[in-house]
PyMOL commands that place a pseudoatom at each C-alpha (Angstrom):
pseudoatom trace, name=CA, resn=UNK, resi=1, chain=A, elem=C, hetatm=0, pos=[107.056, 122.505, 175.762]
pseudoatom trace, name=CA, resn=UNK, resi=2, chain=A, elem=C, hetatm=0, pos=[104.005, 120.674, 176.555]
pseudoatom trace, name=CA, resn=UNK, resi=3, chain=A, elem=C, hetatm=0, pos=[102.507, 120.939, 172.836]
pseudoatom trace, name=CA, resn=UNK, resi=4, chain=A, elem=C, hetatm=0, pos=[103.284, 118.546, 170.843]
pseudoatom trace, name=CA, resn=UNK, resi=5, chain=A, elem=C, hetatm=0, pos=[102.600, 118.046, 166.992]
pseudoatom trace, name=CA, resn=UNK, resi=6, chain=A, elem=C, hetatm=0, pos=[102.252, 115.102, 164.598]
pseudoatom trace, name=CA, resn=UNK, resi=7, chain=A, elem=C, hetatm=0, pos=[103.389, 111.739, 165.897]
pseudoatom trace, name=CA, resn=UNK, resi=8, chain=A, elem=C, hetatm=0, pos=[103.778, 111.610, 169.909]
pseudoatom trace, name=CA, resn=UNK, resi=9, chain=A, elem=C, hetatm=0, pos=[106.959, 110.873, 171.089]
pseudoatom trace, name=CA, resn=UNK, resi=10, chain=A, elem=C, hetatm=0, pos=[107.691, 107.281, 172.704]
pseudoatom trace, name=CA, resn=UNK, resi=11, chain=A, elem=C, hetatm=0, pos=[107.139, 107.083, 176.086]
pseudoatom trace, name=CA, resn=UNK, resi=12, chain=A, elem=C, hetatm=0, pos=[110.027, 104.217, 176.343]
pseudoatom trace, name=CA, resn=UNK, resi=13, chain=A, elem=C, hetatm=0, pos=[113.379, 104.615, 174.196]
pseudoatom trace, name=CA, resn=UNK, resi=14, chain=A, elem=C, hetatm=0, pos=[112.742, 102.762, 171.044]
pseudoatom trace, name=CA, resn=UNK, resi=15, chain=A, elem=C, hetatm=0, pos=[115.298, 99.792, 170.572]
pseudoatom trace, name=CA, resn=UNK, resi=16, chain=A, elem=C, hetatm=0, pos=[117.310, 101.558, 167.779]
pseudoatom trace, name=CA, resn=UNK, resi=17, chain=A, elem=C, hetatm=0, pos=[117.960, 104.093, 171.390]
pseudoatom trace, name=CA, resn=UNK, resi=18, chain=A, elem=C, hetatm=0, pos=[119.043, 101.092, 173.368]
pseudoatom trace, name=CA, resn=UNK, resi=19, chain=A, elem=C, hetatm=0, pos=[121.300, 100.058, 170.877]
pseudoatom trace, name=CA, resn=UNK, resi=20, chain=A, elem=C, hetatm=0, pos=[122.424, 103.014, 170.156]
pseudoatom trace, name=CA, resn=UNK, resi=21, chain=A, elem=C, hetatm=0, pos=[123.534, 103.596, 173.936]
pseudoatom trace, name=CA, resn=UNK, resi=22, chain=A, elem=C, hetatm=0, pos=[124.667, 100.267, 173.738]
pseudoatom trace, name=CA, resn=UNK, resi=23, chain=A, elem=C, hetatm=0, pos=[127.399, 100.585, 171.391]
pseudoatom trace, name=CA, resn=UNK, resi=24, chain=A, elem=C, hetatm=0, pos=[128.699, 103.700, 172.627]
pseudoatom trace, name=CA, resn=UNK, resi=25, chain=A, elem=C, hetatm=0, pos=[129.048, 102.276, 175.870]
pseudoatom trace, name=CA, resn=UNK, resi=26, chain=A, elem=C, hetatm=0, pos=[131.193, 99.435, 174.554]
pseudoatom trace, name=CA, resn=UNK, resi=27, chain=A, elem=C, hetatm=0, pos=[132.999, 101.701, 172.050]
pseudoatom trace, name=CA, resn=UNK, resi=28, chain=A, elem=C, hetatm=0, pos=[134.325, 103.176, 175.207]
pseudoatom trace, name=CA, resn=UNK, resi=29, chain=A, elem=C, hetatm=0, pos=[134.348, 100.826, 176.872]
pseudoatom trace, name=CA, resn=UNK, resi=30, chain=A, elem=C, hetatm=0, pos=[136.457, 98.325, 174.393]
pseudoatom trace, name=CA, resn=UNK, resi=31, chain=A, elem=C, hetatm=0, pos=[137.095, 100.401, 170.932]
pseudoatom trace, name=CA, resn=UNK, resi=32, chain=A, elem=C, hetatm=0, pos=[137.213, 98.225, 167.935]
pseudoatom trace, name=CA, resn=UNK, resi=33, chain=A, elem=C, hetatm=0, pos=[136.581, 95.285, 169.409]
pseudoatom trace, name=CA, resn=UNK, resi=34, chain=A, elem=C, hetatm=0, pos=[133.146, 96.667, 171.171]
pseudoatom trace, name=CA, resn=UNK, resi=35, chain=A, elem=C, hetatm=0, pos=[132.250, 97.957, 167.973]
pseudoatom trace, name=CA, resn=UNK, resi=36, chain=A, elem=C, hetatm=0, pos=[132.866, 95.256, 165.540]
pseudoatom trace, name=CA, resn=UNK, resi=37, chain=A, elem=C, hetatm=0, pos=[130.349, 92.809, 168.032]
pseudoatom trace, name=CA, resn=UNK, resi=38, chain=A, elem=C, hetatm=0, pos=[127.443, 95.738, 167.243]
pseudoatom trace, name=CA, resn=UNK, resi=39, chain=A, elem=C, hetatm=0, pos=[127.993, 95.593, 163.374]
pseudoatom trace, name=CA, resn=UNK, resi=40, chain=A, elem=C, hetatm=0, pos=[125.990, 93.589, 161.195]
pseudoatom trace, name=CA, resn=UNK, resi=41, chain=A, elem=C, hetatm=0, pos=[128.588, 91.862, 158.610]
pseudoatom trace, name=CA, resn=UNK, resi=42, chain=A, elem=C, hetatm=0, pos=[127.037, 94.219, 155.516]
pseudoatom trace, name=CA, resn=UNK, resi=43, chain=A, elem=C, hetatm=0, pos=[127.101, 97.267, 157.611]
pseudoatom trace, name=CA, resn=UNK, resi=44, chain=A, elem=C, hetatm=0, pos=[127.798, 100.184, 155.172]
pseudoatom trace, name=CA, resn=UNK, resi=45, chain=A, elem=C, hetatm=0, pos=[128.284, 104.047, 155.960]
pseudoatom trace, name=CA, resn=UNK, resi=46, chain=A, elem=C, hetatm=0, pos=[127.008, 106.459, 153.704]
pseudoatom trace, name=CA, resn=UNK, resi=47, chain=A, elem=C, hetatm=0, pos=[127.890, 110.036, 153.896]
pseudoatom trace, name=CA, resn=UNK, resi=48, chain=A, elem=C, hetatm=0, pos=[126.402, 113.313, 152.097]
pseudoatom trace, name=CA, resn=UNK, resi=49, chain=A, elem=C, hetatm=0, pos=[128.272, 115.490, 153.840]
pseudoatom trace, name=CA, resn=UNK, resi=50, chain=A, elem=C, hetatm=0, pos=[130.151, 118.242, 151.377]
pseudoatom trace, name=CA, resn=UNK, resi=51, chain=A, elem=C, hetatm=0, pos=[131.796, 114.961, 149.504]
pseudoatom trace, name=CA, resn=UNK, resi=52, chain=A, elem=C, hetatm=0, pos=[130.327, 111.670, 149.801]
pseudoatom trace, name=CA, resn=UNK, resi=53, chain=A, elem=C, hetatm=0, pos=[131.805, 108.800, 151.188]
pseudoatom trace, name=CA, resn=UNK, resi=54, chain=A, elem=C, hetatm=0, pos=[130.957, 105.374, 151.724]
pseudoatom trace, name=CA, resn=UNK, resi=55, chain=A, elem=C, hetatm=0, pos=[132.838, 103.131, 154.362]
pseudoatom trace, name=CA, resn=UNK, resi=56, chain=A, elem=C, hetatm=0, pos=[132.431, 98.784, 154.538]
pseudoatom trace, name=CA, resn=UNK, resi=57, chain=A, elem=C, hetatm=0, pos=[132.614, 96.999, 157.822]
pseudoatom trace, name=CA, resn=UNK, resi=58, chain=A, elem=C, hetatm=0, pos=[136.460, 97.018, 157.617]
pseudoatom trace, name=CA, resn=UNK, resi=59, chain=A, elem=C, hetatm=0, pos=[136.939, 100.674, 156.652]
pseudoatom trace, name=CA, resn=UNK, resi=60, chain=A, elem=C, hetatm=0, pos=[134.349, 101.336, 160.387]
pseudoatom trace, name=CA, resn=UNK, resi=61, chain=A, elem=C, hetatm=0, pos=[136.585, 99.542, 162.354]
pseudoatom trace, name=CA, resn=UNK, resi=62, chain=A, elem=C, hetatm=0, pos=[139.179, 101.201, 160.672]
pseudoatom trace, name=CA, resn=UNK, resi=63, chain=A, elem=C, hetatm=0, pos=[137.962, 104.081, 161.630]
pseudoatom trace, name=CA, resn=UNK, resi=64, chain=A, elem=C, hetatm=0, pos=[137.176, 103.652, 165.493]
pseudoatom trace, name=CA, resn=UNK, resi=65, chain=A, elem=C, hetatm=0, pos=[140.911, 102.670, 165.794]
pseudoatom trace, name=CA, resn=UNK, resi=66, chain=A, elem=C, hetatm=0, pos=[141.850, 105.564, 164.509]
pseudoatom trace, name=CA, resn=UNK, resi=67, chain=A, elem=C, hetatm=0, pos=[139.864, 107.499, 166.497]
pseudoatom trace, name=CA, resn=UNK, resi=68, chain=A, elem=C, hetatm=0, pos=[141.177, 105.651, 169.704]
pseudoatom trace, name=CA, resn=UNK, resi=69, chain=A, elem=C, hetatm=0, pos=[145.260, 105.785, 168.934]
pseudoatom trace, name=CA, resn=UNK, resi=70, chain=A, elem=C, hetatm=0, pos=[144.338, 109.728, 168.089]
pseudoatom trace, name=CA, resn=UNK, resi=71, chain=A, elem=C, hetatm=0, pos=[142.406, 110.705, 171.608]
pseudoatom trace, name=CA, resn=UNK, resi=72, chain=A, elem=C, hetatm=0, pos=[139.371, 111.502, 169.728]
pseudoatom trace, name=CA, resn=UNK, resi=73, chain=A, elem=C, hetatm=0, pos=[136.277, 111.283, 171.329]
pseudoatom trace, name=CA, resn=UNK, resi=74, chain=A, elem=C, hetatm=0, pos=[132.498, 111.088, 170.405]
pseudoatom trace, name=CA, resn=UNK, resi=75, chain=A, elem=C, hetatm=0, pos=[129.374, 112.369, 171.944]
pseudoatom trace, name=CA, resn=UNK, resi=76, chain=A, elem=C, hetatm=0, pos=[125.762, 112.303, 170.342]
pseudoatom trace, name=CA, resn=UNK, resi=77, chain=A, elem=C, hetatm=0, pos=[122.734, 113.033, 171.621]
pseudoatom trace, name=CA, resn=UNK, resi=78, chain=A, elem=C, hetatm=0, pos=[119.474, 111.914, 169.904]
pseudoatom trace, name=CA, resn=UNK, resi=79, chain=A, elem=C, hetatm=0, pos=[117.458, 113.987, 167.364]
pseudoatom trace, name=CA, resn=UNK, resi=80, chain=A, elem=C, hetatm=0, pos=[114.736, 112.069, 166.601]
pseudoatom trace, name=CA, resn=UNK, resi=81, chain=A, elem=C, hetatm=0, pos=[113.711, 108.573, 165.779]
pseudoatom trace, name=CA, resn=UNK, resi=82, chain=A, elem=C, hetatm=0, pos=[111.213, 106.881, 163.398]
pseudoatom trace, name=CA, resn=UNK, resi=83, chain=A, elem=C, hetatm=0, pos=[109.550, 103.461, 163.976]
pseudoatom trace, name=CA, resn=UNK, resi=84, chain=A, elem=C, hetatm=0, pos=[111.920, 101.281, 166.331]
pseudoatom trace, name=CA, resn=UNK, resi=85, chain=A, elem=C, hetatm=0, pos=[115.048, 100.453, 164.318]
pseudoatom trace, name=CA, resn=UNK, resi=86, chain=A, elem=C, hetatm=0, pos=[116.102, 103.533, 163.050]
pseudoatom trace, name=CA, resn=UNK, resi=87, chain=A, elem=C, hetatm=0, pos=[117.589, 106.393, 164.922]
pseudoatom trace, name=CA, resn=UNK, resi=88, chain=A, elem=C, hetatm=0, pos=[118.886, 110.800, 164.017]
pseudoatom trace, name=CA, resn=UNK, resi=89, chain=A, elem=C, hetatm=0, pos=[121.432, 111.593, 166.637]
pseudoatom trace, name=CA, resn=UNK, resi=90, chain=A, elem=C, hetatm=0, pos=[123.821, 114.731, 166.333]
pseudoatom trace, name=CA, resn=UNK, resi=91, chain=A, elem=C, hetatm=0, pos=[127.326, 113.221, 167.192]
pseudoatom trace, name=CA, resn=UNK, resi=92, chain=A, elem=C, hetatm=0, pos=[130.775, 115.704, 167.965]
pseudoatom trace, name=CA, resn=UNK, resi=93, chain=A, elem=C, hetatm=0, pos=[133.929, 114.599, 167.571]
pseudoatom trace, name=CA, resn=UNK, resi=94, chain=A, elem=C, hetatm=0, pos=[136.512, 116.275, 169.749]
pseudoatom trace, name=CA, resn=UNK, resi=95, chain=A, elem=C, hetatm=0, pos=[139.922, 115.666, 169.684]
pseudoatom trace, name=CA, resn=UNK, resi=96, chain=A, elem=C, hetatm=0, pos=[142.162, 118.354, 171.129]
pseudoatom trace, name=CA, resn=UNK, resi=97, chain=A, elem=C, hetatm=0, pos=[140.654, 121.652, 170.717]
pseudoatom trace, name=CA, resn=UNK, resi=98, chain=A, elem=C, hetatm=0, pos=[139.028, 120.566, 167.050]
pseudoatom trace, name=CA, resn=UNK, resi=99, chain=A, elem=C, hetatm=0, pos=[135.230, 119.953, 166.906]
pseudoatom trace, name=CA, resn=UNK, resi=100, chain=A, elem=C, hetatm=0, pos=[133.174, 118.251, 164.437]
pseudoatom trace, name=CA, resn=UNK, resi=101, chain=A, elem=C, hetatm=0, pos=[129.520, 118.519, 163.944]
pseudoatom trace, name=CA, resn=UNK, resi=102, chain=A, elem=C, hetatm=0, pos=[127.416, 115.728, 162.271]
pseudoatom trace, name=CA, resn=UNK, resi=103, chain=A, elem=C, hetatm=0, pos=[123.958, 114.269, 162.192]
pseudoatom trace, name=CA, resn=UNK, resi=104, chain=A, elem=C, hetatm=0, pos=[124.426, 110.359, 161.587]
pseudoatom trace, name=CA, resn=UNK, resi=105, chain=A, elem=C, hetatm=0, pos=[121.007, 108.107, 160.952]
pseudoatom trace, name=CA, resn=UNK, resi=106, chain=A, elem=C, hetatm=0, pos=[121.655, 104.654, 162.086]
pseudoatom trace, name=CA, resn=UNK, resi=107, chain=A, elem=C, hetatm=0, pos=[119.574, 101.826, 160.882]
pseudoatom trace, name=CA, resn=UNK, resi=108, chain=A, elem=C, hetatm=0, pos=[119.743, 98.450, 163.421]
pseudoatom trace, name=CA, resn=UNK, resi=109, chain=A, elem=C, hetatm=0, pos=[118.614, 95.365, 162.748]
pseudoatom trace, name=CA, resn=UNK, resi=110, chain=A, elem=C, hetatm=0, pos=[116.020, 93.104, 164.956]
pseudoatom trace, name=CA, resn=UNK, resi=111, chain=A, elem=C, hetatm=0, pos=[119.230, 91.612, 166.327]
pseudoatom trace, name=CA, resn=UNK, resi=112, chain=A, elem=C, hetatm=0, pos=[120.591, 94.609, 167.462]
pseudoatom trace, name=CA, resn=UNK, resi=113, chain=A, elem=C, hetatm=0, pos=[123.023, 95.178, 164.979]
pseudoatom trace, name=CA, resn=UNK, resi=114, chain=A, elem=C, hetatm=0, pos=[123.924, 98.135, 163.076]
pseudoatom trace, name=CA, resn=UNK, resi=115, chain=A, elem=C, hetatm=0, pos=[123.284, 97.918, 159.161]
pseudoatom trace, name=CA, resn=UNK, resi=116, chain=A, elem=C, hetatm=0, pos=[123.577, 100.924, 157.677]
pseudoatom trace, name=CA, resn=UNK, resi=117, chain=A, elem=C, hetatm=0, pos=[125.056, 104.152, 159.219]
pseudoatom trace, name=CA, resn=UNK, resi=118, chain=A, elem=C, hetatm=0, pos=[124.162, 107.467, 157.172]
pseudoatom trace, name=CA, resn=UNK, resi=119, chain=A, elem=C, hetatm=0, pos=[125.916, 111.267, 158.153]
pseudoatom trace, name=CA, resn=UNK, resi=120, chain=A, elem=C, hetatm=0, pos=[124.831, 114.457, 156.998]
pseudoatom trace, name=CA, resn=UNK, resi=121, chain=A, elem=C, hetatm=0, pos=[126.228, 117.650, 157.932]
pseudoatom trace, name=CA, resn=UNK, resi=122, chain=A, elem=C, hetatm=0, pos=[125.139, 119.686, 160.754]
pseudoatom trace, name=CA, resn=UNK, resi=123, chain=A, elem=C, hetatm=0, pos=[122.768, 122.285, 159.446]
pseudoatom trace, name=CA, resn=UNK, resi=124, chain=A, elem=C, hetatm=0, pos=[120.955, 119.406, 156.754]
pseudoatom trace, name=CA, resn=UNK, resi=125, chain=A, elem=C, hetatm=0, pos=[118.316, 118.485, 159.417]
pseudoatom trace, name=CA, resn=UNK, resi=126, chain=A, elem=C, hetatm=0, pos=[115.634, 118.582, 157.493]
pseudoatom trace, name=CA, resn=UNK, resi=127, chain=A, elem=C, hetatm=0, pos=[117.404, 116.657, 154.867]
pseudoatom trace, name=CA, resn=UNK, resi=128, chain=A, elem=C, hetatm=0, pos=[118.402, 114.400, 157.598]
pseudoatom trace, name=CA, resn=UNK, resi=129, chain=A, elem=C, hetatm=0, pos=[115.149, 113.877, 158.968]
pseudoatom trace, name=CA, resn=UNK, resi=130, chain=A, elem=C, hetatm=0, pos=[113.485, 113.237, 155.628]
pseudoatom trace, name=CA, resn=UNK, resi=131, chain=A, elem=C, hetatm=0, pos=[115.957, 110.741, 154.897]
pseudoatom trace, name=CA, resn=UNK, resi=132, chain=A, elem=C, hetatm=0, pos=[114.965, 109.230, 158.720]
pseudoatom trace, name=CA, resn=UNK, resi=133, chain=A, elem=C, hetatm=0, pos=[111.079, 109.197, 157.474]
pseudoatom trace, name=CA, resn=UNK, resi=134, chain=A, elem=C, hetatm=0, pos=[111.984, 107.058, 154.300]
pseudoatom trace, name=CA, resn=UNK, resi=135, chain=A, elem=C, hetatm=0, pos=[114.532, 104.663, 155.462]
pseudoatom trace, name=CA, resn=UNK, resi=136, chain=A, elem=C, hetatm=0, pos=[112.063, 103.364, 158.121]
pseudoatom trace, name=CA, resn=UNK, resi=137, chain=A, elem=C, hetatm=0, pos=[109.053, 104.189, 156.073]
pseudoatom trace, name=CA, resn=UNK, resi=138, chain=A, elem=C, hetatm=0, pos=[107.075, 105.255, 159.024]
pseudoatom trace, name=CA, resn=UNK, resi=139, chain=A, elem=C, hetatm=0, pos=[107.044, 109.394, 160.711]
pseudoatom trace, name=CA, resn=UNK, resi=140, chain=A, elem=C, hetatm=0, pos=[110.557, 110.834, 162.086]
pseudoatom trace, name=CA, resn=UNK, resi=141, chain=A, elem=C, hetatm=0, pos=[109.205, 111.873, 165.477]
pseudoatom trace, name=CA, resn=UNK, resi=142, chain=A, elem=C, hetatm=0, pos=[111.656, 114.706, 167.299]
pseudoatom trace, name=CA, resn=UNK, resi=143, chain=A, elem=C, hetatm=0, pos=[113.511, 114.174, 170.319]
pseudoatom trace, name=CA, resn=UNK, resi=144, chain=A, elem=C, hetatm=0, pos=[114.873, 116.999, 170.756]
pseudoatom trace, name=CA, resn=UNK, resi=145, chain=A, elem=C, hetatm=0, pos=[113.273, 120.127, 172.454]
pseudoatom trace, name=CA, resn=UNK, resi=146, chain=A, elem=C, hetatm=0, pos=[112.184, 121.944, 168.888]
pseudoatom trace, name=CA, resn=UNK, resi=147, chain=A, elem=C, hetatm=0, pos=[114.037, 124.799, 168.127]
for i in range(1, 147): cmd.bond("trace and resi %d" % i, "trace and resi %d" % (i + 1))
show_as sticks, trace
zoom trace
């Protein structure tokens, strides 16, 4: 709706958006190779979904080739950001008729790089966007049409 509460939302996508676009586009576009060009060289993953997890540059990469030779595709849409460099977007992964649900904060550098990727499961939002508000140390504002 047209009331709005606490911070205002941008009025231009922040650049942690553009980037964010960015590197799905090449992931695409290119896989691996796309993706490895958007990661800053101590890039780091960091999960809290039910079992934590943390993945290196190598173990990414790893990752988005595996995703590629198994047909498995991700969308996101953004949740909300906070400040310019940091980003909450709710990403699916489909492959065949298996869905996943995850909320994934991404943290970019001024270079437009990605540092520091962090998932949490689908129905921790407000864990999620907590987490948003301290990593960039300034308000998570929402995106997405509240609830």
């Amino acid at each position: 709706g047209m009331a709005s509460s606490g911070p205002q939302r941008p009025n231009q996508p922040t650049s942690a958006q553009r980037w964010a676009d960015a590197a799905h586009r090449a992931i695409e576009a290119a896989g691996p190779a796309g993706l490895s060009d958007m990661l800053a060289d101590d890039f780091v993953q960091e999960s809290y979904r039910s079992g934590s997890l943390t993945l290196r540059r190598e173990g990414m990469l790893g990752t988005v080739r595996m995703m590629k030779e198994m047909g498995l595709h991700v969308a996101g849409e953004p949740v909300a950001v906070a400040g310019d460099l940091h980003l909450l977007t709710r990403r699916r992964y489909v492959h065949e008729r298996d869905t996943v649900e995850l909320l994934a904060i991404s943290e970019w550098n001024a270079d437009g790089r990605l540092v520091r990727l962090v998932e949490y499961d689908a129905d921790a939002l407000d864990e999620a966007l907590a987490a948003l508000a301290d990593l960039s140390g300034a308000p998570a504002v929402r995106l997405d049409a509240p609830g």
